[in-house]
Backbone as XML, in Angstrom:
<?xml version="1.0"?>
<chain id="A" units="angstrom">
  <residue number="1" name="UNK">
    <atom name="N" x="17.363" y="-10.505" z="-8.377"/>
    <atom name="CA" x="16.661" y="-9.232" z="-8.373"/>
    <atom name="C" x="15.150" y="-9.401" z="-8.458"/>
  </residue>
  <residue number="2" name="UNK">
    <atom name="N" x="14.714" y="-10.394" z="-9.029"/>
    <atom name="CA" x="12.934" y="-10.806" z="-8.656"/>
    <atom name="C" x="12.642" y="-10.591" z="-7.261"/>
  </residue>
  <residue number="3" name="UNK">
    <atom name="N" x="13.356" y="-11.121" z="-6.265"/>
    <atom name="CA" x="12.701" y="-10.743" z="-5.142"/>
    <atom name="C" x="12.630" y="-9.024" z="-4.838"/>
  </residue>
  <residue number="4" name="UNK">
    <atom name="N" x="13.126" y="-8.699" z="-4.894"/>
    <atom name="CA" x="13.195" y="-7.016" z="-5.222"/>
    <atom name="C" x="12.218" y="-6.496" z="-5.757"/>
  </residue>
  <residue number="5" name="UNK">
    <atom name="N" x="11.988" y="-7.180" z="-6.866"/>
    <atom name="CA" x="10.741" y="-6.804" z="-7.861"/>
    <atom name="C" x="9.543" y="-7.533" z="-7.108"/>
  </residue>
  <residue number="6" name="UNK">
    <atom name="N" x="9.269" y="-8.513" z="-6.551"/>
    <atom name="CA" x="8.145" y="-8.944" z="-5.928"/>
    <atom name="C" x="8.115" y="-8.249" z="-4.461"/>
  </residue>
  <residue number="7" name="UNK">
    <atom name="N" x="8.978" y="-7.507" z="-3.754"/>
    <atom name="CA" x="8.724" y="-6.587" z="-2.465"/>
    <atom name="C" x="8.364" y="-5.740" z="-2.899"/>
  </residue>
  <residue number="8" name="UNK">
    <atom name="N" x="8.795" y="-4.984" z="-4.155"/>
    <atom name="CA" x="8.212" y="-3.790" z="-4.162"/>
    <atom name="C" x="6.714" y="-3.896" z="-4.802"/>
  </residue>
  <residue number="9" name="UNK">
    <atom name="N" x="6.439" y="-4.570" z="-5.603"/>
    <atom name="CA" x="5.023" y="-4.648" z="-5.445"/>
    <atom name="C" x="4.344" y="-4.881" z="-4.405"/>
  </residue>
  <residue number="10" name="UNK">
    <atom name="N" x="4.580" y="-5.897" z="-3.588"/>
    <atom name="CA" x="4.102" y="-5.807" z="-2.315"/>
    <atom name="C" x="4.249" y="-4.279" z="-1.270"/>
  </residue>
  <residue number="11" name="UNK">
    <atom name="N" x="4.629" y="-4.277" z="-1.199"/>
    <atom name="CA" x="5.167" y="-2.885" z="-0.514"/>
    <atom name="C" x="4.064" y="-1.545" z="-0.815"/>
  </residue>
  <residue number="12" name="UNK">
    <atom name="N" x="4.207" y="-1.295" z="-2.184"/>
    <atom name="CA" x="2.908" y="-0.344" z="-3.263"/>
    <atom name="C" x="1.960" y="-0.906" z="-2.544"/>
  </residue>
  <residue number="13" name="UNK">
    <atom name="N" x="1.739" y="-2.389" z="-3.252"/>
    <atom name="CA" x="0.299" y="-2.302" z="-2.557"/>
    <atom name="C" x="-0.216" y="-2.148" z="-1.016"/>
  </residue>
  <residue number="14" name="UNK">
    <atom name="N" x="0.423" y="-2.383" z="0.019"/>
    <atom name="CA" x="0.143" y="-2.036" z="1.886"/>
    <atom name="C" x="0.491" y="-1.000" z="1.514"/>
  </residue>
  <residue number="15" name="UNK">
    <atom name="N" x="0.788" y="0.008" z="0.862"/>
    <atom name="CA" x="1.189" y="1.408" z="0.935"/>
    <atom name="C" x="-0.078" y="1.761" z="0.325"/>
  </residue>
  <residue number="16" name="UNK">
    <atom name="N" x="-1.041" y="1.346" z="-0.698"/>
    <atom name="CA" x="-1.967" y="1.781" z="-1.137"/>
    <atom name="C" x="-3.320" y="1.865" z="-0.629"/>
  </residue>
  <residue number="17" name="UNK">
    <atom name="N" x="-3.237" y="0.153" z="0.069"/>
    <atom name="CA" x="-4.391" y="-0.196" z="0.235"/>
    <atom name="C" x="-4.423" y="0.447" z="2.359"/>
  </residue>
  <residue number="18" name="UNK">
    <atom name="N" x="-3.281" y="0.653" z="2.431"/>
    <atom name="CA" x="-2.953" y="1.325" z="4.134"/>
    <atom name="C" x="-4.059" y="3.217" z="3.537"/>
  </residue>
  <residue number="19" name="UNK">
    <atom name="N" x="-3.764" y="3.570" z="2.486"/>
    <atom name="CA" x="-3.941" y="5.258" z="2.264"/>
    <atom name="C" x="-5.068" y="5.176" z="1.791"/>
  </residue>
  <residue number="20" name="UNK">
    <atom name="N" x="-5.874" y="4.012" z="1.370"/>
    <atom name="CA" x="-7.395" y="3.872" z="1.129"/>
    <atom name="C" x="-8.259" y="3.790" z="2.284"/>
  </residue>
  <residue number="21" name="UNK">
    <atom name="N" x="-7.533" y="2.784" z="3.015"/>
    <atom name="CA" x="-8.038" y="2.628" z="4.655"/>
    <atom name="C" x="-8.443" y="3.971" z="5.629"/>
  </residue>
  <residue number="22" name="UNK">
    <atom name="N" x="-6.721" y="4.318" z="5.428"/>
    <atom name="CA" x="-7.161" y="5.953" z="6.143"/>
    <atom name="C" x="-7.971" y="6.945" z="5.439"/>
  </residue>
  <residue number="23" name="UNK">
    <atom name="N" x="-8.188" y="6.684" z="4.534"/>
    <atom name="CA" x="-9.430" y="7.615" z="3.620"/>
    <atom name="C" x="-10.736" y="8.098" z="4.326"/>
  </residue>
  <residue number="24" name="UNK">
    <atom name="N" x="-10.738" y="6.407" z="5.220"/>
    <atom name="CA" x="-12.231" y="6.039" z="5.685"/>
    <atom name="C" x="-12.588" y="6.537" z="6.926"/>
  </residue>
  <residue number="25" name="UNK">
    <atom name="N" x="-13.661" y="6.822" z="7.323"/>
    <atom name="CA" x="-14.092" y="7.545" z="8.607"/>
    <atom name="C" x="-13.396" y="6.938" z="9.660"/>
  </residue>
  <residue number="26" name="UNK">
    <atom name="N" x="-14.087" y="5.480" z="9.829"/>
    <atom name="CA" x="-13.458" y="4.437" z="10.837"/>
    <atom name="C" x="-11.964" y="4.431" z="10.949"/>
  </residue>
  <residue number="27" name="UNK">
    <atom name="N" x="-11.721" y="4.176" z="9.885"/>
    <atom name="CA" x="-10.108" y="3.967" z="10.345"/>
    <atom name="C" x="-9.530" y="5.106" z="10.745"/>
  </residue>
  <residue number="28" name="UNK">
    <atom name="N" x="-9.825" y="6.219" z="10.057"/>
    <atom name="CA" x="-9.144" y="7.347" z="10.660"/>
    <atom name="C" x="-8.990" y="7.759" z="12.169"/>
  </residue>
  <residue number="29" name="UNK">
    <atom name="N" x="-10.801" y="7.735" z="12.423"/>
    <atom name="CA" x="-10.662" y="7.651" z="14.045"/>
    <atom name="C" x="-10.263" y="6.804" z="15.049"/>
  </residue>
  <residue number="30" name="UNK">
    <atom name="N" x="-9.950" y="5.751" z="14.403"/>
    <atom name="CA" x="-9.380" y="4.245" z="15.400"/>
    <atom name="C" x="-7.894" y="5.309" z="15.473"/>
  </residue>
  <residue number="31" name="UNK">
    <atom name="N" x="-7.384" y="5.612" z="14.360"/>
    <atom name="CA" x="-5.754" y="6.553" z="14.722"/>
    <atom name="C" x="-5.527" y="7.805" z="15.162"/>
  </residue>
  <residue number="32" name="UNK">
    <atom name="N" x="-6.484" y="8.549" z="15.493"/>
    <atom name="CA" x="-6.796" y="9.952" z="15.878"/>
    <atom name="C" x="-7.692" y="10.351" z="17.041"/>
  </residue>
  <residue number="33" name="UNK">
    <atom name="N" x="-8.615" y="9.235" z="17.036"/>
    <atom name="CA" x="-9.391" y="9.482" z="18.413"/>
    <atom name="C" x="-10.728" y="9.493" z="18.008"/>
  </residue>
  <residue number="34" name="UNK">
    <atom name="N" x="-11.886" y="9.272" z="19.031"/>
    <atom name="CA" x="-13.147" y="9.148" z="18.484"/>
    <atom name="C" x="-13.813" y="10.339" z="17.644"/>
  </residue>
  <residue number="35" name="UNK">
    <atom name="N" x="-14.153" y="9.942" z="16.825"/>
    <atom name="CA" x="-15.628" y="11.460" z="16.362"/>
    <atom name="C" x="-14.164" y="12.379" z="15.401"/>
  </residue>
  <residue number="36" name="UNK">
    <atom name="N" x="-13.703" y="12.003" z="15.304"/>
    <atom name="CA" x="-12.200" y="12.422" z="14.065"/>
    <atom name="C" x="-12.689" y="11.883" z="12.790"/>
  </residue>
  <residue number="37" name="UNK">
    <atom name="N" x="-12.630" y="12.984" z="11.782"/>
    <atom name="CA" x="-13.041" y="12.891" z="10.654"/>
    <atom name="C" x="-11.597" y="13.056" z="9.511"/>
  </residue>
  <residue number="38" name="UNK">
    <atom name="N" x="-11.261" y="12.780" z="8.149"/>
    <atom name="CA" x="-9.903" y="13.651" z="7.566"/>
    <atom name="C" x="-10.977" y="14.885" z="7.151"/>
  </residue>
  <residue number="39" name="UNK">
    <atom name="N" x="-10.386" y="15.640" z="6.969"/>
    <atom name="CA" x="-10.531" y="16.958" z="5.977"/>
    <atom name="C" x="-10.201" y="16.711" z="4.486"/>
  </residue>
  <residue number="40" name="UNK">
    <atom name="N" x="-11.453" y="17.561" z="4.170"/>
    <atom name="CA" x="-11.361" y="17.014" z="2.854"/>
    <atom name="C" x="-10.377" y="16.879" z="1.456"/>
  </residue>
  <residue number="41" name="UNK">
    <atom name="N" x="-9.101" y="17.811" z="2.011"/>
    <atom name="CA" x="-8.188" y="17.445" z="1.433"/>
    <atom name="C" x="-7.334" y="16.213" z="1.437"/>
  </residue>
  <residue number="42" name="UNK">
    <atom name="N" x="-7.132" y="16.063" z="2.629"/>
    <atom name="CA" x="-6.334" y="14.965" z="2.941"/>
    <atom name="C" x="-7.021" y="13.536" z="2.794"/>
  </residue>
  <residue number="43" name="UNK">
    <atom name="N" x="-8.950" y="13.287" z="2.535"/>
    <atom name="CA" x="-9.169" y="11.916" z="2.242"/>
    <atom name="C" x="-8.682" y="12.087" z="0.605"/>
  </residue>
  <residue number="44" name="UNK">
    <atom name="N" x="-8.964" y="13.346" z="0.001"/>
    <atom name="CA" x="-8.759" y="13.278" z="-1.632"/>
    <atom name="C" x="-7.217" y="13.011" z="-1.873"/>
  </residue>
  <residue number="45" name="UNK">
    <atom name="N" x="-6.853" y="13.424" z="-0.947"/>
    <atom name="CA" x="-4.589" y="12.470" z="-1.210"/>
    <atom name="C" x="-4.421" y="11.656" z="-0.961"/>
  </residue>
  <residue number="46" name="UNK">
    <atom name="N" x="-5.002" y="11.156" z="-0.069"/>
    <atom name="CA" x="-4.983" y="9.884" z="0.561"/>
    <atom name="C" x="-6.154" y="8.715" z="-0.364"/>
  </residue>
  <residue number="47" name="UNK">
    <atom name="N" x="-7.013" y="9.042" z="-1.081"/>
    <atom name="CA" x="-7.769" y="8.620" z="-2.317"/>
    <atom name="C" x="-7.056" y="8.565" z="-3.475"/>
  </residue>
  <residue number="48" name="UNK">
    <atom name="N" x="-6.510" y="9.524" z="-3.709"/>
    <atom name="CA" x="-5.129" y="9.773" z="-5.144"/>
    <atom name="C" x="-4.316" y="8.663" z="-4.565"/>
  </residue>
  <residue number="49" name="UNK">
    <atom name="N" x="-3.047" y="8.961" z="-3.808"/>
    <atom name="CA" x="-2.370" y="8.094" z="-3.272"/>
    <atom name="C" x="-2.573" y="6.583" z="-3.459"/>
  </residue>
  <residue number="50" name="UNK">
    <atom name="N" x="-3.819" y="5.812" z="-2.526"/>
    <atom name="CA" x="-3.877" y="4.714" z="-3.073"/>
    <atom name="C" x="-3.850" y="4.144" z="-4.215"/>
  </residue>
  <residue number="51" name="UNK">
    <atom name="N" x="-4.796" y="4.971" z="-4.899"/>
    <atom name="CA" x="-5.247" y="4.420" z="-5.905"/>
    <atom name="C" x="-3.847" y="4.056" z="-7.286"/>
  </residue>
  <residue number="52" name="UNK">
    <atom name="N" x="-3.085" y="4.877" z="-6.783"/>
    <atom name="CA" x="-1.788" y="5.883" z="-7.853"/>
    <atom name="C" x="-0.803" y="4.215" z="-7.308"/>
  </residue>
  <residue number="53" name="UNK">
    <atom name="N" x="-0.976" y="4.191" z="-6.071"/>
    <atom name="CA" x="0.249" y="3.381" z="-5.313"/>
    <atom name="C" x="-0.465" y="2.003" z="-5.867"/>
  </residue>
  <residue number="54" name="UNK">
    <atom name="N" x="-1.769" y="1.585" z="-6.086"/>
    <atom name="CA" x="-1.763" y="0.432" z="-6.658"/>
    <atom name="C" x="-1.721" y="0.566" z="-8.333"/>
  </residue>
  <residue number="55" name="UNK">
    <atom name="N" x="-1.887" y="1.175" z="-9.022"/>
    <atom name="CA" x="-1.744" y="1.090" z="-10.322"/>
    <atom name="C" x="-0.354" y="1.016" z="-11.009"/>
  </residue>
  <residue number="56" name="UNK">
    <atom name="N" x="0.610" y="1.760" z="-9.797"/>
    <atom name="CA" x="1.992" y="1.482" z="-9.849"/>
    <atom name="C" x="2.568" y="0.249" z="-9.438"/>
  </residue>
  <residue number="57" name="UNK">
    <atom name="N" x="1.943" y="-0.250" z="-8.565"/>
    <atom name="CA" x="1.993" y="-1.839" z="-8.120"/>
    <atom name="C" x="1.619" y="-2.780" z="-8.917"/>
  </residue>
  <residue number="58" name="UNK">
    <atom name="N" x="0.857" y="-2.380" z="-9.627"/>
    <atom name="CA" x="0.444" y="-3.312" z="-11.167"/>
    <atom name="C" x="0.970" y="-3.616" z="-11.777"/>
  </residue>
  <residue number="59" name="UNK">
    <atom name="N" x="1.516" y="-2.339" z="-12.918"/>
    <atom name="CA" x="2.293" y="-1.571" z="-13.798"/>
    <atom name="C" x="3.707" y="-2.206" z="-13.496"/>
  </residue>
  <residue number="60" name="UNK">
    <atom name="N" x="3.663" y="-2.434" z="-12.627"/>
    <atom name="CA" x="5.443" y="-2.455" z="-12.189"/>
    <atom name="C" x="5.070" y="-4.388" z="-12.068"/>
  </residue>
  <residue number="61" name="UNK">
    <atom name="N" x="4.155" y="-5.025" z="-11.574"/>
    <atom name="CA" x="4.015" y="-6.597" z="-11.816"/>
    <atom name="C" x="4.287" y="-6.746" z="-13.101"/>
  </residue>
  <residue number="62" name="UNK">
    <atom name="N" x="3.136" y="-6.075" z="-14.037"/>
    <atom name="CA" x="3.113" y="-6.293" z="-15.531"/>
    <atom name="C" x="4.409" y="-6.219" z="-16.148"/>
  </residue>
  <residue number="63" name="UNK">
    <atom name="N" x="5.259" y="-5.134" z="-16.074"/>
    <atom name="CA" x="6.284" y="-4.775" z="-16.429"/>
    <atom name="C" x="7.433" y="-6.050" z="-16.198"/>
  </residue>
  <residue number="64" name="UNK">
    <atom name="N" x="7.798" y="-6.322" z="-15.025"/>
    <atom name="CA" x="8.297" y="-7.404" z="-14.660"/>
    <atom name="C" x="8.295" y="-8.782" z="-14.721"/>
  </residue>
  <residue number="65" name="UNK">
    <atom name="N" x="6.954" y="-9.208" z="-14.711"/>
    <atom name="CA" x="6.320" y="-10.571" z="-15.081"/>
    <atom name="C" x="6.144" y="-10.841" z="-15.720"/>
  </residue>
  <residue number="66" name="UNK">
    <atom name="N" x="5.527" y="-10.085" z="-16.853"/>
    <atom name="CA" x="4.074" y="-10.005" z="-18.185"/>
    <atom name="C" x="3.417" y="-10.026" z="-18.039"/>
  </residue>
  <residue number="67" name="UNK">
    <atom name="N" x="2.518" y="-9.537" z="-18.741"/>
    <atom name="CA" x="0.896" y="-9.835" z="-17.978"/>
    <atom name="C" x="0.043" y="-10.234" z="-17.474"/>
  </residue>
  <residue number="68" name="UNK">
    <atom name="N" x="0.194" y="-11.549" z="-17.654"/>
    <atom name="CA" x="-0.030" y="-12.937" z="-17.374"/>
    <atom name="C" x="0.111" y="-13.267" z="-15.644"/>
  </residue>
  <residue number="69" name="UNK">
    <atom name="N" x="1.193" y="-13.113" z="-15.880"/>
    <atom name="CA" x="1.890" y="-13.364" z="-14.383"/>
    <atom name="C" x="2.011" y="-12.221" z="-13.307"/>
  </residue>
  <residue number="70" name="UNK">
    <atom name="N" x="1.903" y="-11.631" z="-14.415"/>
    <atom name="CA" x="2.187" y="-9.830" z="-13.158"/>
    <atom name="C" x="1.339" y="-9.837" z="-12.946"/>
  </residue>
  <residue number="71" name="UNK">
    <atom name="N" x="-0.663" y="-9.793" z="-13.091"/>
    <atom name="CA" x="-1.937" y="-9.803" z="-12.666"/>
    <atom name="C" x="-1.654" y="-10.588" z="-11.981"/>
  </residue>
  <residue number="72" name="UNK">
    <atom name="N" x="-1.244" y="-12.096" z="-11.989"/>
    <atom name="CA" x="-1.611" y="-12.939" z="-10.617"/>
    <atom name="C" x="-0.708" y="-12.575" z="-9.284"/>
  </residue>
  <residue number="73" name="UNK">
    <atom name="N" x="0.676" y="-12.106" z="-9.626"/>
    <atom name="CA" x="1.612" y="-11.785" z="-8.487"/>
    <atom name="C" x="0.958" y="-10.513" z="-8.038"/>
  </residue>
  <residue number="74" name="UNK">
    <atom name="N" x="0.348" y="-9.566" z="-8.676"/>
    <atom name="CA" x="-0.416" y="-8.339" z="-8.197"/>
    <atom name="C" x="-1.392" y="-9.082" z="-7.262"/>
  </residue>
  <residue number="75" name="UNK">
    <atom name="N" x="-2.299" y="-9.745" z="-7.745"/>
    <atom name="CA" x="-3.503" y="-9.838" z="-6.957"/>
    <atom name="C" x="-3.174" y="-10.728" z="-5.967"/>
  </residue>
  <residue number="76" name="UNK">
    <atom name="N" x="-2.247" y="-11.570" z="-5.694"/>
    <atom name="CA" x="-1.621" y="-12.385" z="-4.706"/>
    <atom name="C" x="-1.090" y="-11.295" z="-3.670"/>
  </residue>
  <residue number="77" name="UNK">
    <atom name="N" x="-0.166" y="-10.245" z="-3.904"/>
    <atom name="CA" x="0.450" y="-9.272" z="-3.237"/>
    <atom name="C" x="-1.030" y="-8.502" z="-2.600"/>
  </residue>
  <residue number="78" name="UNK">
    <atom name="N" x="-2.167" y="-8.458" z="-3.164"/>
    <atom name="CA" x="-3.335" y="-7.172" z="-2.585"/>
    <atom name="C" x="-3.662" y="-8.264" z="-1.686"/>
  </residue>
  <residue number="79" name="UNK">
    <atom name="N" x="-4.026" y="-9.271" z="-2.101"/>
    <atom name="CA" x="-4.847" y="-10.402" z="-0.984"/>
    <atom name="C" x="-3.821" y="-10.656" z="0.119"/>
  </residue>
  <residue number="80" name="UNK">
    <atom name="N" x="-2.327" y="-10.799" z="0.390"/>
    <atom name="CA" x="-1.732" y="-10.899" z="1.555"/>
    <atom name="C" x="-1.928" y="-9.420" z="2.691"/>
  </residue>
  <residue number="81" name="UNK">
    <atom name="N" x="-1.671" y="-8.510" z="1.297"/>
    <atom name="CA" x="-1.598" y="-7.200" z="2.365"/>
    <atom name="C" x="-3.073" y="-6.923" z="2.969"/>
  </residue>
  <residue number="82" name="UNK">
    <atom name="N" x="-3.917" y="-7.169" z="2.028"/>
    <atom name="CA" x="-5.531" y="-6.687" z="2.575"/>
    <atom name="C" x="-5.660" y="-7.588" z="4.260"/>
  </residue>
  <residue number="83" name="UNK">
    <atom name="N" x="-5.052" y="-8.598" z="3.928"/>
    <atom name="CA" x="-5.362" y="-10.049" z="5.496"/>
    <atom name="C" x="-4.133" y="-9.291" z="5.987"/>
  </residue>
  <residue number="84" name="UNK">
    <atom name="N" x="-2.825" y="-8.991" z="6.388"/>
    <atom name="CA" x="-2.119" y="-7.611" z="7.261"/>
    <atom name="C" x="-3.289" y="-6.870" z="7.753"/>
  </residue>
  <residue number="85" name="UNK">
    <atom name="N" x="-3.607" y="-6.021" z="6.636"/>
    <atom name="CA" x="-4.128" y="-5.208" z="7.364"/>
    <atom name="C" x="-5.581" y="-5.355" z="8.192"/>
  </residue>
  <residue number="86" name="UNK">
    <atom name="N" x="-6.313" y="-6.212" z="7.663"/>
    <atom name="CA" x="-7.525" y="-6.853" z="7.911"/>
    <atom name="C" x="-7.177" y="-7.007" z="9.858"/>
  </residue>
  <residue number="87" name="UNK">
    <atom name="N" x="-6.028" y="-8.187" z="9.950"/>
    <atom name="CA" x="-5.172" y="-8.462" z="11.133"/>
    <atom name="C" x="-4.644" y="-7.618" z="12.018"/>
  </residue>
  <residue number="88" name="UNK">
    <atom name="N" x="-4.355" y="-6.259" z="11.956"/>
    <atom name="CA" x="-3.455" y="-5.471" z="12.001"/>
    <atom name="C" x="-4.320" y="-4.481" z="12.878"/>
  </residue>
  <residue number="89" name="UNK">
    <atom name="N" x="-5.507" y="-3.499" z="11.959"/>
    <atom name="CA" x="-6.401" y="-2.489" z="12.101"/>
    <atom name="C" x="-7.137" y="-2.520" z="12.973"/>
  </residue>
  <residue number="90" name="UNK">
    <atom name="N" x="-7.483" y="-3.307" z="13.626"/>
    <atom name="CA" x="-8.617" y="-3.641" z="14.904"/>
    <atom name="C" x="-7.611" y="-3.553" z="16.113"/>
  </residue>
  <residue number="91" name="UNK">
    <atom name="N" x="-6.671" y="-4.207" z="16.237"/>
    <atom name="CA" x="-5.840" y="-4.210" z="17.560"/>
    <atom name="C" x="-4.699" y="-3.282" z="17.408"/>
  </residue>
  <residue number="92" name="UNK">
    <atom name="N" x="-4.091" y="-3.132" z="16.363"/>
    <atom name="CA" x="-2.985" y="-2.101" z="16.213"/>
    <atom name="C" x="-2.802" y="-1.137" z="14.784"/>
  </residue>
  <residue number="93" name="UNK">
    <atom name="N" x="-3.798" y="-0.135" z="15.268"/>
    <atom name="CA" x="-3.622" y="0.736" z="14.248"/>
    <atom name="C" x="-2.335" y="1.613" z="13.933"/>
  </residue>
  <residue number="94" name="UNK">
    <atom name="N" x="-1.732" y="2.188" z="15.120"/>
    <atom name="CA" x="-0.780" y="3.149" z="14.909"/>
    <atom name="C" x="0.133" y="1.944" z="14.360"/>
  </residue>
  <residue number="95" name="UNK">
    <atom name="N" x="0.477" y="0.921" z="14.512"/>
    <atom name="CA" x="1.836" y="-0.015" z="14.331"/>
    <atom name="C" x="1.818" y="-0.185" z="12.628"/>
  </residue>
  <residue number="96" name="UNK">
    <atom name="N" x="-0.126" y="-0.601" z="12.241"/>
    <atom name="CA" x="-0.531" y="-0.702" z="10.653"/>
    <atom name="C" x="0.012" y="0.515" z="9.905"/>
  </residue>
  <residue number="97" name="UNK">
    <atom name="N" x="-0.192" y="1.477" z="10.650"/>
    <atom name="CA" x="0.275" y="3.155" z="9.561"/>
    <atom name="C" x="1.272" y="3.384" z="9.499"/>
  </residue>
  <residue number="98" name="UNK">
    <atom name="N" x="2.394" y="2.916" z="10.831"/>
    <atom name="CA" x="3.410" y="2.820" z="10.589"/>
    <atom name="C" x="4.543" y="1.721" z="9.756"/>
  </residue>
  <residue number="99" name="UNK">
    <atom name="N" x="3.903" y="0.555" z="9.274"/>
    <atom name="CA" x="4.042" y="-0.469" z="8.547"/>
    <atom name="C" x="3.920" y="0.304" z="7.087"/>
  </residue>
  <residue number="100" name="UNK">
    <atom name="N" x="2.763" y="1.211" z="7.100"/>
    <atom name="CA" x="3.017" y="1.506" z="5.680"/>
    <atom name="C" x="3.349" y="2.646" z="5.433"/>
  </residue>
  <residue number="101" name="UNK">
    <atom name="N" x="4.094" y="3.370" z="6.297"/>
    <atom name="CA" x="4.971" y="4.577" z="6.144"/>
    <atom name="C" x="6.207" y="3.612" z="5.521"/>
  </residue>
  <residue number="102" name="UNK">
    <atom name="N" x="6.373" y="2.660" z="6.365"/>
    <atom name="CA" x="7.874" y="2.296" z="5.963"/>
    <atom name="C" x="7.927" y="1.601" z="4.602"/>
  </residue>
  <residue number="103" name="UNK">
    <atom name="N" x="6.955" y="0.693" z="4.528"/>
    <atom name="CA" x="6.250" y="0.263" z="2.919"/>
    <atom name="C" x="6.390" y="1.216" z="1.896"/>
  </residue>
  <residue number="104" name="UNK">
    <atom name="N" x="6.079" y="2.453" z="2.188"/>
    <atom name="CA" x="6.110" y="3.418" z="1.477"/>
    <atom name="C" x="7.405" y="3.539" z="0.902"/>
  </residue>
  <residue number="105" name="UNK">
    <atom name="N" x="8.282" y="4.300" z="2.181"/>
    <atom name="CA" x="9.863" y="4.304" z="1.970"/>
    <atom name="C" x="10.571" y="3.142" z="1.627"/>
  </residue>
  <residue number="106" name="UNK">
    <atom name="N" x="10.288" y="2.010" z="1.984"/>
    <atom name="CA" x="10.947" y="0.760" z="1.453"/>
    <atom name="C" x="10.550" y="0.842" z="0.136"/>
  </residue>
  <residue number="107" name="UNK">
    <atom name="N" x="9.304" y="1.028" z="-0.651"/>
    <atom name="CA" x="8.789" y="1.074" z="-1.840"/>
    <atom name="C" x="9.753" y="2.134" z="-3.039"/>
  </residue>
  <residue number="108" name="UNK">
    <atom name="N" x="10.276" y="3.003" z="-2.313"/>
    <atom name="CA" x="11.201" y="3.834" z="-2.685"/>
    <atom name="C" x="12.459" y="3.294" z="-3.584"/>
  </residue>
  <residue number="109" name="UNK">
    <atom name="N" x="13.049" y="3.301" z="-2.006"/>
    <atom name="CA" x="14.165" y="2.737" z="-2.060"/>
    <atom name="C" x="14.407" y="0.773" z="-2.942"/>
  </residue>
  <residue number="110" name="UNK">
    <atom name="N" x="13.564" y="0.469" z="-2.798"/>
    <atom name="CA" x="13.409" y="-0.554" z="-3.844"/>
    <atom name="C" x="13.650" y="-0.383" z="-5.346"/>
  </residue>
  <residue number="111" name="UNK">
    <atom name="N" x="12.527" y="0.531" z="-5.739"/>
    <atom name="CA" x="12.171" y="1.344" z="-7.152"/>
    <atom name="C" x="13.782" y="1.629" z="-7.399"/>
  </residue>
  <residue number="112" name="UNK">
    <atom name="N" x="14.355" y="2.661" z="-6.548"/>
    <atom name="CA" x="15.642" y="3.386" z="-6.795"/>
    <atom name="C" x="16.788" y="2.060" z="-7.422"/>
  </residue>
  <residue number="113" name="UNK">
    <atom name="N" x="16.665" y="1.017" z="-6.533"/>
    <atom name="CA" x="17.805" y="-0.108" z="-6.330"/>
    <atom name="C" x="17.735" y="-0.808" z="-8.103"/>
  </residue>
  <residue number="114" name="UNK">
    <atom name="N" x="16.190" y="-1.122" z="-8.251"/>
    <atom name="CA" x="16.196" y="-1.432" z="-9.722"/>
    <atom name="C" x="16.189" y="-0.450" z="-10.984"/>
  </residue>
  <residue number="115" name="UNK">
    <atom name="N" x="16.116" y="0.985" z="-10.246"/>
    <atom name="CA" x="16.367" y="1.944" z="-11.925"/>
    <atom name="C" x="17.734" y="1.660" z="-11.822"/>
  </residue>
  <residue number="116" name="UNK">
    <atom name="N" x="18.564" y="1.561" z="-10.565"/>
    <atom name="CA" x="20.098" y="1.682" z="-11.560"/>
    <atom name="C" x="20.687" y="0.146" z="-11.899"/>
  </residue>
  <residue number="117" name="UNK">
    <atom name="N" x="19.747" y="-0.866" z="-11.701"/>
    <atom name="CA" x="20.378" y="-2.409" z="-11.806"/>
    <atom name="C" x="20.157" y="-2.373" z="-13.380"/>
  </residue>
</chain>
């Protein structure tokens, strides 16, 4: 069940650090079209969101690891996903958002698999 517990941190975090991305002017319009801005609701959910989706990605290392170890498997998990997306965002944006839609839902369904283990 560790690996479980190490996807879903991974997962949180491309789910977090994907809803920080789209926050941003640039990225938004690389997925929407030029001179596309969010509205200002949707960068402030998409600002909540990340931020919420990595602190839960933490929280849930710490919890699992200890502290010790859950900070380094956290920050190991942000540094793979940041180089994804780093990789990803320039040549394939719609494929990146859709990576972390499913991140998202995989992030779910993960969470779910270990409340009832």
């Amino acid at each position: 069940m560790e690996w479980i517990s190490n996807f879903l941190v991974f997962a949180l975090c491309y789910a977090g650090l994907s809803c920080l991305c789209l926050a941003m002017d640039r990225h938004y319009a690389d997925l929407h079209g030029r001179g596309a801005e969010p509205p200002l609701q949707l960068r402030r959910r998409l600002r909540w969101g990340g931020w919420l989706a990595l602190a839960f990605g933490l929280a849930w290392a710490m919890h699992s690891s200890g502290a010790g170890y859950g900070t380094v498997v956290w920050v190991g998990s942000l540094t793979c996903c940041g180089l994804l997306l780093i990789w990803l965002l320039p040549y394939a944006p719609r494929h990146a958002m859709l990576l972390a839609r499913v991140a998202g839902v995989a992030a779910l369904l993960a969470a779910l698999v270990l409340a009832v283990r």
